[in-house]
C-alpha positions in Angstrom: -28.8 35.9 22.9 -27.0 32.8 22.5 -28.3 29.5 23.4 -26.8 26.8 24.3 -28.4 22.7 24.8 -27.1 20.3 26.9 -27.4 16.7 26.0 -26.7 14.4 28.5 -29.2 11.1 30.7 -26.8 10.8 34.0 -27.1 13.2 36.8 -23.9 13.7 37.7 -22.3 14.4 34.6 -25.3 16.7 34.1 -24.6 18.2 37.5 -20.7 18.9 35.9 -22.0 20.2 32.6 -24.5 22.4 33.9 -21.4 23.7 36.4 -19.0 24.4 33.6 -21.8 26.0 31.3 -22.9 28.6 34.4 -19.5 29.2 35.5 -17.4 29.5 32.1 -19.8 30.5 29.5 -20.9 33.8 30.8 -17.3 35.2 30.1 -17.4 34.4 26.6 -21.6 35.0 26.1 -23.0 37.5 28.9 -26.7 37.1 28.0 -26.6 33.3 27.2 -29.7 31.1 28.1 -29.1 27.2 28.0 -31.4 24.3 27.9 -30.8 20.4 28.9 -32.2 17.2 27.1 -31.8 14.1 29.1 -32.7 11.6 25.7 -32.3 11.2 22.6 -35.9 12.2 21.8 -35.7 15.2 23.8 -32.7 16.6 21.9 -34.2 15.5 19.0 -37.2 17.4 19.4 -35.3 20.5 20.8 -32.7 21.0 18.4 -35.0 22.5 15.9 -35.2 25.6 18.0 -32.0 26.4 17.3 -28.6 26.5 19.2 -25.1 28.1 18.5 -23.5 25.5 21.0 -24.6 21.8 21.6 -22.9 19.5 24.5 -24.0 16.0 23.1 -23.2 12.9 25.2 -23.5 9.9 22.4 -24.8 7.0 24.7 -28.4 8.1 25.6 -31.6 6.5 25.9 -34.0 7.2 23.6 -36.7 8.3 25.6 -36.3 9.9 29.6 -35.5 7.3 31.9 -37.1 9.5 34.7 -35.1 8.4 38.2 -34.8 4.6 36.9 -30.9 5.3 37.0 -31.1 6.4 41.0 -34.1 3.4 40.9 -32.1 0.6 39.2 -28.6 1.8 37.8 -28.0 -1.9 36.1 -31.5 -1.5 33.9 -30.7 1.8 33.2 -27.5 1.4 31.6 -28.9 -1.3 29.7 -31.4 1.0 28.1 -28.6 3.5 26.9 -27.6 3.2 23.1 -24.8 4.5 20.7 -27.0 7.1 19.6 -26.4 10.4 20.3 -23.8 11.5 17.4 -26.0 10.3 14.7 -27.9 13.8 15.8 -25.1 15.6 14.0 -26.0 15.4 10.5 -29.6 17.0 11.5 -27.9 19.8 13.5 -25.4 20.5 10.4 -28.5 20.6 8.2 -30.6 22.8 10.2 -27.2 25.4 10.7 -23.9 24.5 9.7 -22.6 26.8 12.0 -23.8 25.1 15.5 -20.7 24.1 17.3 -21.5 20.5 18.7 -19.1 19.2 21.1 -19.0 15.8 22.3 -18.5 15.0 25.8 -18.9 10.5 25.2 -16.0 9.1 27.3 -16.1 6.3 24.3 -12.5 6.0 22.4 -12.6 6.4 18.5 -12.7 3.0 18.2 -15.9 2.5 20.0 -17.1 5.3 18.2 -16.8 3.5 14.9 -17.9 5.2 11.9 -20.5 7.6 14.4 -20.5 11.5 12.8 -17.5 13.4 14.6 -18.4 16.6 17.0 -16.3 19.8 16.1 -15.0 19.2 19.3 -14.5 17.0 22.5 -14.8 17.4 26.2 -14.6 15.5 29.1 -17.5 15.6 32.0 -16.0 15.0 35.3 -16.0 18.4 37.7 -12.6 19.0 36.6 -12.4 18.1 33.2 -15.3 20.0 31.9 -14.6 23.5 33.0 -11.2 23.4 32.2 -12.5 21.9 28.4 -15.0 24.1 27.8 -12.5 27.2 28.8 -10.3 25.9 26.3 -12.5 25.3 23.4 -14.8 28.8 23.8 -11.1 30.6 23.7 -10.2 28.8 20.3 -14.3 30.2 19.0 -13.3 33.4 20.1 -10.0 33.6 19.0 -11.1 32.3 15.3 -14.1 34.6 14.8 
């Protein structure tokens, strides 16, 4: 079975990944199961179980937030670091082979010198179905 781990601290970008996952992965993996960090920690800790596929958002908090983002969206945001794509190395090392793609809105310029995802993605309802189509067809077509 393939697994798959989403990686992502806002809701409704969550809600969109989780949408695009259950509605465009099952045509490319039928017996998929899928998993959701919502912190740095979390996918930190997770990752180790291994996954073939990895949506990683790079500004996260390191630890969950809980509903402080519904609660107080100002203090939330100002808990949320450049973090997430310095997981990439660690995923690499565990299995080279796990497809990490990025879905940060951040240009490459605001990336800096962060590792690079295999691939990128946008996370607005539209976007990420459409993205995640695309990119599964290129894994399929290559393999």
């Amino acid at each position: 079975m393939m697994k798959l781990l989403i990686v992502e601290d806002q809701r409704f970008p969550l809600k969109a990944l989780d949408n695009a996952v259950r509605r465009v992965v099952p045509r490319y993996f039928p017996g998929f199961g899928y998993d959701t960090a919502r912190s740095y920690n979390e996918a930190s800790s997770m990752i180790p179980a291994g996954y073939e596929i990895i949506l990683l958002d790079h500004r996260l908090p390191r630890e969950n937030t809980g509903d402080l983002e519904d609660m107080n969206f100002e203090a939330f945001t100002e808990g949320l670091e450049e973090i997430g794509y310095s997981l990439i190395p660690g995923i690499k090392g565990l299995n080279p082979a796990t497809v990490v793609i990025g879905t940060s809105s951040l240009s490459k310029r605001e990336l800096g010198e962060a590792p690079s995802p295999d691939y990128t993605m946008g996370k607005s309802w539209t976007e990420a179905e459409i993205d995640l189509d695309r990119i599964l067809a290129e894994l399929e077509s290559d393999s």
